[in-house]
C-alpha positions in Angstrom: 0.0 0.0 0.0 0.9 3.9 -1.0 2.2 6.2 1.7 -0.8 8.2 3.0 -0.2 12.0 2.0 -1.0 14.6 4.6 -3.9 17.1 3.3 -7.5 16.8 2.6 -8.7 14.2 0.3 -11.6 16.1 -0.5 -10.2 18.8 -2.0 -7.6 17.1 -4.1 -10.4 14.4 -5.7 -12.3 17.9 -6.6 -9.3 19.5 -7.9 -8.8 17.0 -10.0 -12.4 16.5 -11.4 -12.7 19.7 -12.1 -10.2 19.6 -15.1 -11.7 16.3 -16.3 -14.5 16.5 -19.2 -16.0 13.8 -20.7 -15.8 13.3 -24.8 -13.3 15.1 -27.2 -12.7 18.7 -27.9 -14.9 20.6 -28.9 -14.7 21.8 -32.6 -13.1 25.3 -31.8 -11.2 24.1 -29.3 -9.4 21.9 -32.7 -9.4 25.4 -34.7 -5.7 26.6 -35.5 -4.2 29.3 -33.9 -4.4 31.2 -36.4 -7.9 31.7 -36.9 -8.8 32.1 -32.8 -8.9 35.9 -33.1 -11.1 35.9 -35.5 -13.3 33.3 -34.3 -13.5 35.7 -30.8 -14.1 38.7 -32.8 -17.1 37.0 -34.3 -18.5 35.8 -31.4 -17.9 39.3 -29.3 -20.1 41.0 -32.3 -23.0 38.6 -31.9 -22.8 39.2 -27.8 -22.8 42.8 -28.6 -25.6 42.6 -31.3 -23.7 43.5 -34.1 -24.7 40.6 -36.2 -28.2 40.8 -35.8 -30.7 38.9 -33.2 -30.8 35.5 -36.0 -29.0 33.0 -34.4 -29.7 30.2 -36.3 -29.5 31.9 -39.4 -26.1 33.2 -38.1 -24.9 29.8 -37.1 -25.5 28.4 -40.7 -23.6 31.5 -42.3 -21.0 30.6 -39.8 -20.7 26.8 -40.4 -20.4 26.8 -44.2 -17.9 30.1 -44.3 -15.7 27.6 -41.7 -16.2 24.7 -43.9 -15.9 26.8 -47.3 -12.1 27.7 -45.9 -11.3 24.4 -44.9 -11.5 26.1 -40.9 -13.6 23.3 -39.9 -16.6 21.0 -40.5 -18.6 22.2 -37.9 -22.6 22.2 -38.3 -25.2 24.4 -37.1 -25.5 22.8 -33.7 -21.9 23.3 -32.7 -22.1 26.8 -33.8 -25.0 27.8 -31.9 -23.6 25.7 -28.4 -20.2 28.0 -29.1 -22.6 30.7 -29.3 -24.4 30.5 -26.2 -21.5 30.0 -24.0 -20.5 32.8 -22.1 
């Protein structure tokens, strides 16, 4: 048996789960470098209703201009999640 480590095991278990997520990355988490500022800049105009109050329609427009450059394959769904997170 392991050495017991002083410390609370509590708080190290929830330290640790707190970094763990289930399933892959999510698809602009994959998006090069490169194209991160842009991708923020997008999302900042839609939070500050620049780009209109269509989300879906936004979302579609979104997914094939990504797909059209070869950024990624996301669809619709994925855009709107990235979307609503804050």
């Amino acid at each position: 048996m392991a050495k017991s480590r002083s410390g609370n095991l509590l708080d190290d278990l929830r330290k640790e789960m707190a970094s763990v997520r289930h399933g892959g990355k999510r698809w602009h988490e994959k998006i090069a470098p490169e194209h991160l500022d842009e991708l923020a800049a997008i999302k900042a105009a839609w939070q500050a209703g620049e780009l209109g109050t269509r989300k879906k329609t936004l979302a579609r427009s979104i997914s094939v201009r990504l797909q059209e450059r070869g950024i990624s394959d996301v669809g619709v769904p994925g855009v709107i999640a990235w979307l609503d997170e804050a």
